[in-house]
N, CA and C atoms as an extended XYZ file, in Angstrom:
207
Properties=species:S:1:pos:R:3:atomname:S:1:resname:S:1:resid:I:1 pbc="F F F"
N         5.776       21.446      -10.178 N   UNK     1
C         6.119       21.287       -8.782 CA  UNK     1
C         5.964       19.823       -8.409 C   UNK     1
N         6.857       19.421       -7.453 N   UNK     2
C         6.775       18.053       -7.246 CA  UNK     2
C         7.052       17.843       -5.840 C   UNK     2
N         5.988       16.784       -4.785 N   UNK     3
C         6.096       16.956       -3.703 CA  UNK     3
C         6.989       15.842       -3.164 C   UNK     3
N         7.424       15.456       -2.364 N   UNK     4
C         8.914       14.161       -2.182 CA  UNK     4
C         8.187       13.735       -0.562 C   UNK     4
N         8.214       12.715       -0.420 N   UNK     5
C         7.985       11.950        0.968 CA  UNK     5
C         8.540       10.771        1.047 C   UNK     5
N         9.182       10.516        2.408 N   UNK     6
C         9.934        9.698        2.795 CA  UNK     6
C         9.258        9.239        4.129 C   UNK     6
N         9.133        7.851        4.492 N   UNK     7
C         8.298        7.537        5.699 CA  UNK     7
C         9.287        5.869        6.311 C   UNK     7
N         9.421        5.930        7.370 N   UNK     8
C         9.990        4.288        7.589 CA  UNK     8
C         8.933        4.079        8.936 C   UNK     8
N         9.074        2.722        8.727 N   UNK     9
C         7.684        2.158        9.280 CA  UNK     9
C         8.043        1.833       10.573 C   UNK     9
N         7.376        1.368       11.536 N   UNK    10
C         8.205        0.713       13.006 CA  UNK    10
C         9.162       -0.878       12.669 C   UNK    10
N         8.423       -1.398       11.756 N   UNK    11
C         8.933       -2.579       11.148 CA  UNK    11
C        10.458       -2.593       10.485 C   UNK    11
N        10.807       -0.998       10.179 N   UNK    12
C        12.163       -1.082        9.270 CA  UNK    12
C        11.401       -1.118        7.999 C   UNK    12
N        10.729       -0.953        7.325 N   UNK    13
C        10.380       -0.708        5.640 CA  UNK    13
C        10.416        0.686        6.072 C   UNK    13
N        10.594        1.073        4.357 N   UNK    14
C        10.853        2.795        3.790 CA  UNK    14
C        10.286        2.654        2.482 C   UNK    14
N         9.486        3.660        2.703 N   UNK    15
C         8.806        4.335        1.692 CA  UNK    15
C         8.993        5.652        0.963 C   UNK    15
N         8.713        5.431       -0.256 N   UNK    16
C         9.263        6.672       -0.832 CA  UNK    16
C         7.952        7.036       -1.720 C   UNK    16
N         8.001        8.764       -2.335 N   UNK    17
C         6.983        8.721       -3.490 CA  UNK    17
C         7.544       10.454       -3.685 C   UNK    17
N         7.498       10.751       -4.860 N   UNK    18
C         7.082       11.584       -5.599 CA  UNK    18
C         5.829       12.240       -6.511 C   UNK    18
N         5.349       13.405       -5.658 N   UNK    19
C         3.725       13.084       -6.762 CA  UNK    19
C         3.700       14.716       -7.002 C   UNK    19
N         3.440       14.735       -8.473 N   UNK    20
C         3.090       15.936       -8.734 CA  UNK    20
C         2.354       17.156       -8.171 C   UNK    20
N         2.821       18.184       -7.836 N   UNK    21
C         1.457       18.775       -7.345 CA  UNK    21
C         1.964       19.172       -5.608 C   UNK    21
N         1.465       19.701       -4.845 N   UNK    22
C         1.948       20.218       -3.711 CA  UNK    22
C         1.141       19.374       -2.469 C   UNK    22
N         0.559       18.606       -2.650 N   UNK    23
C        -0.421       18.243       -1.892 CA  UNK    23
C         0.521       16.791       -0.983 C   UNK    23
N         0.900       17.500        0.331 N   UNK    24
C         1.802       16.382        1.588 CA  UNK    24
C         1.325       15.408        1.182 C   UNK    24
N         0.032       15.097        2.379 N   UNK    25
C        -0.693       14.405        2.598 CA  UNK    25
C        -0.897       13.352        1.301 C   UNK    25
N        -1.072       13.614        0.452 N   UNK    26
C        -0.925       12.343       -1.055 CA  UNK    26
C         0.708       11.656       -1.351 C   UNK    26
N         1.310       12.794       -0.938 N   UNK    27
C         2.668       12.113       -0.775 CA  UNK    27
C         2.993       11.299        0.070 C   UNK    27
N         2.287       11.630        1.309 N   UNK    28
C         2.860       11.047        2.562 CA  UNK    28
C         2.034        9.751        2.383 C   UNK    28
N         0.772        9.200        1.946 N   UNK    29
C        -0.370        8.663        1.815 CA  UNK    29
C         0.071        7.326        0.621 C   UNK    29
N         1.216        7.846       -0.566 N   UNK    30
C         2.004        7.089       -1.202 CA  UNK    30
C         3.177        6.472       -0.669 C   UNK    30
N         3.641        6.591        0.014 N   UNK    31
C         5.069        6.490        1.025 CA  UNK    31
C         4.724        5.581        1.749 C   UNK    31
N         3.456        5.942        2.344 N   UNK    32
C         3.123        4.178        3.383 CA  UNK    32
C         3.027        3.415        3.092 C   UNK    32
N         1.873        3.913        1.839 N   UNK    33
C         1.721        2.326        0.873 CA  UNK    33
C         2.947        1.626        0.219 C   UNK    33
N         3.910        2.331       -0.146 N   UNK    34
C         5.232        1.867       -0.877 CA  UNK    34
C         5.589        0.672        0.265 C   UNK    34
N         5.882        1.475        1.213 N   UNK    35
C         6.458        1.112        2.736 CA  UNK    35
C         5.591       -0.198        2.990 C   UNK    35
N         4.303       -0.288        2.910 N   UNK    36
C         3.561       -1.122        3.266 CA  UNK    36
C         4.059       -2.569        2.096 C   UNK    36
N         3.757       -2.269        0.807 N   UNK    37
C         3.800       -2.973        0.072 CA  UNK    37
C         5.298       -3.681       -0.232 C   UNK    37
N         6.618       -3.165        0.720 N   UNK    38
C         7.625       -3.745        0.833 CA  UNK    38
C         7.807       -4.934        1.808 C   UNK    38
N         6.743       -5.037        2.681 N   UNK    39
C         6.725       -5.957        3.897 CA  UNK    39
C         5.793       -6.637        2.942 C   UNK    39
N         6.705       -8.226        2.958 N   UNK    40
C         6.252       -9.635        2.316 CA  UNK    40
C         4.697       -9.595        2.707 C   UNK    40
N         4.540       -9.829        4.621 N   UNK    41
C         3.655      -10.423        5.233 CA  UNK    41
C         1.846       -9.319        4.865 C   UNK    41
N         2.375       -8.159        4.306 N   UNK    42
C         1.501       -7.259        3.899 CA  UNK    42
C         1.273       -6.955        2.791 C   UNK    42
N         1.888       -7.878        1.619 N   UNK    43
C         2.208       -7.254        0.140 CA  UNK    43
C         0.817       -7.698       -0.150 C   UNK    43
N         0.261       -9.104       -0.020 N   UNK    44
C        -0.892       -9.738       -0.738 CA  UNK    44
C        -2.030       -8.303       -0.280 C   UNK    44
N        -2.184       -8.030        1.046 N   UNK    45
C        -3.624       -7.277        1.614 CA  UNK    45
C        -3.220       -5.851        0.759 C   UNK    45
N        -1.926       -5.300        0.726 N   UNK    46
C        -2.148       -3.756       -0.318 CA  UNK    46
C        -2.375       -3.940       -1.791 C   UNK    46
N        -1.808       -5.186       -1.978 N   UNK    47
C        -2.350       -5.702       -3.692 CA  UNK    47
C        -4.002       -6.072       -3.625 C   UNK    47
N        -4.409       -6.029       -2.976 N   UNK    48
C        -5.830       -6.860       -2.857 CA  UNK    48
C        -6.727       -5.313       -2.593 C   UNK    48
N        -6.536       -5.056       -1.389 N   UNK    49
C        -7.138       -3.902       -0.458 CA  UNK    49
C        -6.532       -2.258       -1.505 C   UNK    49
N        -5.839       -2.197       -1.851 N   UNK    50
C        -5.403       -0.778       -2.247 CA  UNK    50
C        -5.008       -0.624       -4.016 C   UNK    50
N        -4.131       -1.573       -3.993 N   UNK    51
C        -4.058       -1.727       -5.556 CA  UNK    51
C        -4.801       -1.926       -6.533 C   UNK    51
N        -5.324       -2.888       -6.348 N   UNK    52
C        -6.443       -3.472       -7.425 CA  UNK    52
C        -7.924       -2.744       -7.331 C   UNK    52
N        -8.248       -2.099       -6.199 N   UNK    53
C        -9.399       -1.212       -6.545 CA  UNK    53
C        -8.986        0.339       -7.047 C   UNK    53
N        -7.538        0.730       -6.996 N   UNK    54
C        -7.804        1.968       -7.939 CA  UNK    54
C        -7.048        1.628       -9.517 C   UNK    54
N        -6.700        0.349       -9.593 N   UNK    55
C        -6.577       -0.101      -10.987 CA  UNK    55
C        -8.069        0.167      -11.991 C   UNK    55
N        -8.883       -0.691      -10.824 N   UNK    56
C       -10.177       -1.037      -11.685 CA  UNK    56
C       -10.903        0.145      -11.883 C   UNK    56
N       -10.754        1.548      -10.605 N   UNK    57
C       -11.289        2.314      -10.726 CA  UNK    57
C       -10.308        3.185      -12.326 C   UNK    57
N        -9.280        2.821      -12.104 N   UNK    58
C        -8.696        3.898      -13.335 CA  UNK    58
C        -9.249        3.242      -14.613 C   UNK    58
N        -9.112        2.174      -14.827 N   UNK    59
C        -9.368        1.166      -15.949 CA  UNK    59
C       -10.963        2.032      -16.437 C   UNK    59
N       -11.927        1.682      -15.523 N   UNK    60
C       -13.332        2.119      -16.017 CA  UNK    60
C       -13.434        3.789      -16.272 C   UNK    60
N       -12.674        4.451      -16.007 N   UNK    61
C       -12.395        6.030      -16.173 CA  UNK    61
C       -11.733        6.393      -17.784 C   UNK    61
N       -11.191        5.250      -17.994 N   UNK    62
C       -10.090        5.225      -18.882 CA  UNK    62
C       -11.446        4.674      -19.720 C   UNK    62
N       -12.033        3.583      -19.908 N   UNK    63
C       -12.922        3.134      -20.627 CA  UNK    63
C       -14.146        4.361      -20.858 C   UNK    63
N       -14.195        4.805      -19.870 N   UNK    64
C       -15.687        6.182      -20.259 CA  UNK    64
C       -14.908        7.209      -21.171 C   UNK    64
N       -14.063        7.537      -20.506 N   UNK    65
C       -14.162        8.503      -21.413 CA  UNK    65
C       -13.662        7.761      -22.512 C   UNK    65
N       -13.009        6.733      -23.301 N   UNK    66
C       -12.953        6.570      -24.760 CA  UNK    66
C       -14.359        6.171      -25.459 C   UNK    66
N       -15.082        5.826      -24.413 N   UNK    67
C       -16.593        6.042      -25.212 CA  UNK    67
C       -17.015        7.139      -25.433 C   UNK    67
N       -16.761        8.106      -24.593 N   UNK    68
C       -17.496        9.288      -24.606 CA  UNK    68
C       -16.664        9.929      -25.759 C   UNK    68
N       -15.378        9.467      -26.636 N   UNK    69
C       -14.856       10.514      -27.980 CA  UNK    69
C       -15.243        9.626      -29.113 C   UNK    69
């Protein structure tokens, strides 16, 4: 199952996302950020503020468990 969200901002950006799983709210929650991260004047704060802390969080998830096999 795959959930689809579409969001446009007051600014004119559009966001899109597809996310596995039935859950809106993660869809809708990906869509802003898309949306967000299409506006120049906002790209640096969602790369900074949103991106790069669930990189690092996946990165160290990704690192435990290959210790843990």
């Amino acid at each position: 199952t795959v959930t689809r969200a579409t969001v446009r901002l007051p600014s004119g950006q559009v966001g899109h996302c597809y996310a596995l799983g039935r859950d809106k709210q993660k869809a809708k929650l990906a869509a802003i950020a898309d949306a967000l991260w299409q506006d120049p004047a906002r790209r640096n704060e969602v790369e900074t503020g949103l991106i790069a802390p669930l990189r690092s969080a996946l990165t160290a998830a990704h690192e435990k468990r290959r210790a843990e096999t």
